[in-house]
N, C-alpha and C positions, 0 to 999 in steps of 0.2 A: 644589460641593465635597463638601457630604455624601455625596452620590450618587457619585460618584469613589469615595472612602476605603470605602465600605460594598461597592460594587462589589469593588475590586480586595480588599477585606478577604473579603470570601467566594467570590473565587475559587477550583473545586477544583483540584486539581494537573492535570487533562488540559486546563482553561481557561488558566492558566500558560502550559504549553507551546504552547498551540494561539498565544496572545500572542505567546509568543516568537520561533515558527517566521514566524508573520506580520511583525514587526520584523526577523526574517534575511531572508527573501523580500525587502521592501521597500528595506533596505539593499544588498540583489546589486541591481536594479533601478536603484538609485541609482546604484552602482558603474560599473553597463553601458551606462547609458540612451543613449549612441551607438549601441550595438548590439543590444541591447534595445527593437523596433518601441513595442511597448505599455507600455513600461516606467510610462506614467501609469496605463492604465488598473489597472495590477499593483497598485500603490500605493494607488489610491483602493479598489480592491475588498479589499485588504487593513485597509486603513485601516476599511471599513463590515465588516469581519468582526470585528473587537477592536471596534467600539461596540456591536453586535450583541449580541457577549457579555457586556459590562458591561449592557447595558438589561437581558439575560432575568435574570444573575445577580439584577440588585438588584429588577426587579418581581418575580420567585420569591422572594425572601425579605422583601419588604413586603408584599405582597400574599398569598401562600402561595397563588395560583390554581394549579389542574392542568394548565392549558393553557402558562403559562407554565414548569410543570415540565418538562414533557414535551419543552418547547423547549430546553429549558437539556440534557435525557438524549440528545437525537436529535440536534441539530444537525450535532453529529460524521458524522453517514454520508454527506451530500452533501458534507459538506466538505472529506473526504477527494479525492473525484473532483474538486473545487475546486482544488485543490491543485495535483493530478495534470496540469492542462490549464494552470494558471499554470506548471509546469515544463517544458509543452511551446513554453512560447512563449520559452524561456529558453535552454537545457541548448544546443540547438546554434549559436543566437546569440553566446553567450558562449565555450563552449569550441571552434565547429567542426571536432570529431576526432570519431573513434569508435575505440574501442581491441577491436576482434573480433579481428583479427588476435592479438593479443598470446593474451587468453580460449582462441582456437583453438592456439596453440600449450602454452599451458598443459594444456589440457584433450590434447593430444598426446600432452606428457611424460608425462603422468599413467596414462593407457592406451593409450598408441600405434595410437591410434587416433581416427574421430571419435564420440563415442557416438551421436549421432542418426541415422549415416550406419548405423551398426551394427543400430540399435531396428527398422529401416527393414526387418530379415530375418524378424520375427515380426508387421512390419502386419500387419493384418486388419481388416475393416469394424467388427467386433462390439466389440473392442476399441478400435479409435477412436472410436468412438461412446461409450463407456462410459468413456473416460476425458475425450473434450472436454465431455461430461455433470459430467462431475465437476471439470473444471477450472473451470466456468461458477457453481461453487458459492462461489467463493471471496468472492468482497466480503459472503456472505450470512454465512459462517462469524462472524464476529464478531457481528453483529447476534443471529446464534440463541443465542450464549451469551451475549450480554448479558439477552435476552429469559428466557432460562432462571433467570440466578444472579435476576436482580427476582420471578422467578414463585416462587423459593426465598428472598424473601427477605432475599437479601443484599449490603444496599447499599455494603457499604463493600468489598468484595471485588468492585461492580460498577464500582466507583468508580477503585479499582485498574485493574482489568482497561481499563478505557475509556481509561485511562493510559498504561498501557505498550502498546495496541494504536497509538494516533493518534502516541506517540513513535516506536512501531517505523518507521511510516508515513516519519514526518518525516525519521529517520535514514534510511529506503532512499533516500528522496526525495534525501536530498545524497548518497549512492553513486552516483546518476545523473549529478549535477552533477560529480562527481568523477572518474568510470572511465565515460564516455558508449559503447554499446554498441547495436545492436540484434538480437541474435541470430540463430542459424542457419538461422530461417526466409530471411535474404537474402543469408547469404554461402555456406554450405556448400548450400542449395538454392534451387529456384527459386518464389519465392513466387507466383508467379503459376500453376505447374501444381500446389501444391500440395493443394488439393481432387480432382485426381485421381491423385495419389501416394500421398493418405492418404484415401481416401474412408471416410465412414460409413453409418449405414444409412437414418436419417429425418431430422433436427435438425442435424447435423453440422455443415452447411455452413449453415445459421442460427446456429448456434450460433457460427461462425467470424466473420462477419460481422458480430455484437456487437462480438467484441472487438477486431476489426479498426477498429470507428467508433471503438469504446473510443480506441484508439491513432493516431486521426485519418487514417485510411486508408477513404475510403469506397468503395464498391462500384465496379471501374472504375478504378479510379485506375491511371497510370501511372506508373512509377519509383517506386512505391512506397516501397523502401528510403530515397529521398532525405527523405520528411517524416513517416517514423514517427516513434513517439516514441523517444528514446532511452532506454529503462524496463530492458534487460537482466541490467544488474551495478549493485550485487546481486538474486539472486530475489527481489524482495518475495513473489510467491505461495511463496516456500519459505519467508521468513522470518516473515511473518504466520500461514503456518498452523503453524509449530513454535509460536509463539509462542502460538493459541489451543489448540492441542491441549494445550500446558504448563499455561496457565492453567483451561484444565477439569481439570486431575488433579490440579491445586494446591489448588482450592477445590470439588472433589468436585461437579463437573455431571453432573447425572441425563444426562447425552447425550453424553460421556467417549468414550465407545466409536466413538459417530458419529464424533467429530472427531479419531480416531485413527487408522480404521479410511478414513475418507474423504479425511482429510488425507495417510494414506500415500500412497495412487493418486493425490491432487494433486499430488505433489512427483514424482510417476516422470512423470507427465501432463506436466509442465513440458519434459523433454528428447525424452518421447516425440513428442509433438506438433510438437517443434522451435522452442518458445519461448524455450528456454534452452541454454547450454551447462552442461555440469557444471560446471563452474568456479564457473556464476554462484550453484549451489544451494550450495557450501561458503562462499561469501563471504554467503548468506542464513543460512546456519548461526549463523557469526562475528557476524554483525548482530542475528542472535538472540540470542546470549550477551550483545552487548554493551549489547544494549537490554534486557536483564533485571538486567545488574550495577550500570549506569549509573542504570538508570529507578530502582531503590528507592531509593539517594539520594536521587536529584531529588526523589521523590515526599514520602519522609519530613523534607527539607529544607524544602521549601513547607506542609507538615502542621506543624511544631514552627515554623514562621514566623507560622502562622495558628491557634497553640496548640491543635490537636487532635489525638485519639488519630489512631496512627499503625501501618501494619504491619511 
């Protein structure tokens, strides 16, 4: 029991939510588990992901070991991918739709046209290369400005930051669950000639095949479209990197620049590439806002719960 109350007593606000999301997860699970294959394994691996958390919290703060620090600061990066693959096994179980159709006519209204069909006049190798170069940056972005604000420093603005990035996470993560999609790599083109549509100059097509595994599409695969994931609405890669670029210029990162300047070309990379429709990078916008307005409650409400100073 002690061990309980000390745990969940020094839990930070990004261990909270990480709980919480694992108790929603498990709860759809329960909800679906007709339709839902693995729905146990879902369950127990969430289940071992909240004890997980309580052991590092409370051996870090009995022990004060560095190794169990370290565990308690990183755990968040694979967890995320954790996550991502629990939602693959879920999203078209539960909903079986995809709503592109709709995305595409929006994205219609909007400039009567398709934009990817359009980008498709200024391809070039140099620039496809330099932008799937930079699209492949993305899951590292937060990690460098976590590494950065600790190297300056500043634990309570890392603390933050590690906050509102794993919430943003969580919120796109039910965008998917909600408006299921896989974007214009499979409806407006044809994913399978697209390496020679959009060719690069050395990496390219390595570089594609990451995130093709990424999205459970291995090398070869037929019908591709039928078992991607459905990851498209909203952009997470638009809403995450708004969201690190904010938080470097919030708490003044010596690498501000980087993630401005590199995050741009990632958000134009997203339609240019054919990852996304426009649609999806406005509804990554709105997720951004709402994961910034939402998140400081949350954050300062578990802070003044656990009577510390607060931002």
């Amino acid at each position: 029991m002690n061990f309980l109350k000390s745990s969940i007593k020094n839990l930070l606000p990004v261990d909270f939510i990480v709980v919480v999301f694992c108790l929603f997860l498990s709860l759809l699970n329960l909800i679906f588990f007709q339709k839902v294959t693995l729905w146990y394994f879902h369950i127990l691996m969430n289940t071992i992901i909240i004890e997980f958390i309580l052991i590092t919290v409370y051996k870090e703060i009995k022990t004060q070991n560095f190794i169990w620090k370290q565990l308690h600061l990183w755990y968040l990066v694979p967890l995320i991918f954790i996550f991502f693959k629990e939602l693959y096994g879920m999203v078209e179980p539960i909903r079986g739709i995809i709503y592109d159709d709709i995305l595409i006519l929006i994205d219609r209204f909007i400039f009567r046209f398709d934009p990817t069909v359009e980008l498709y006049k200024i391809a070039n190798p140099f620039l496809t290369e330099l932008l799937q170069i930079v699209y492949g940056t993305f899951f590292f972005l937060p990690v460098i400005l976590g590494i950065d604000l600790i190297r300056q420093k500043k634990s309570e603005e890392f603390n933050y930051s590690a906050f509102i990035i794993v919430y943003g996470f969580a919120l796109s993560y039910i965008g998917y669950i909600l408006v299921p999609a896989i974007g214009p790599r499979f409806t407006l083109h044809n994913f399978e000639t697209n390496n020679i549509e959009l060719p690069g100059l050395f990496i390219t097509n390595f570089l594609r095949e990451i995130v093709n595994s990424g999205e459970s599409i291995p090398a070869g695969t037929l019908n591709s479209a039928l078992i991607v994931q459905r990851d498209a609405f909203p952009s997470g890669h638009t809403q995450m990197t708004l969201l690190v670029m904010f938080l470097s210029i919030k708490f003044r990162s010596k690498l501000k620049w980087f993630f401005i300047i590199n995050g741009s070309f990632l958000i134009f990379a997203t339609v240019y590439l054919r990852y996304h429709y426009v649609v999806d990078l406005i509804g990554g916008l709105f997720f951004m806002i709402f994961t910034l307005w939402s998140g400081k409650f949350i954050y300062n409400w578990w802070l003044r719960i656990r009577k510390k100073k607060y931002l």
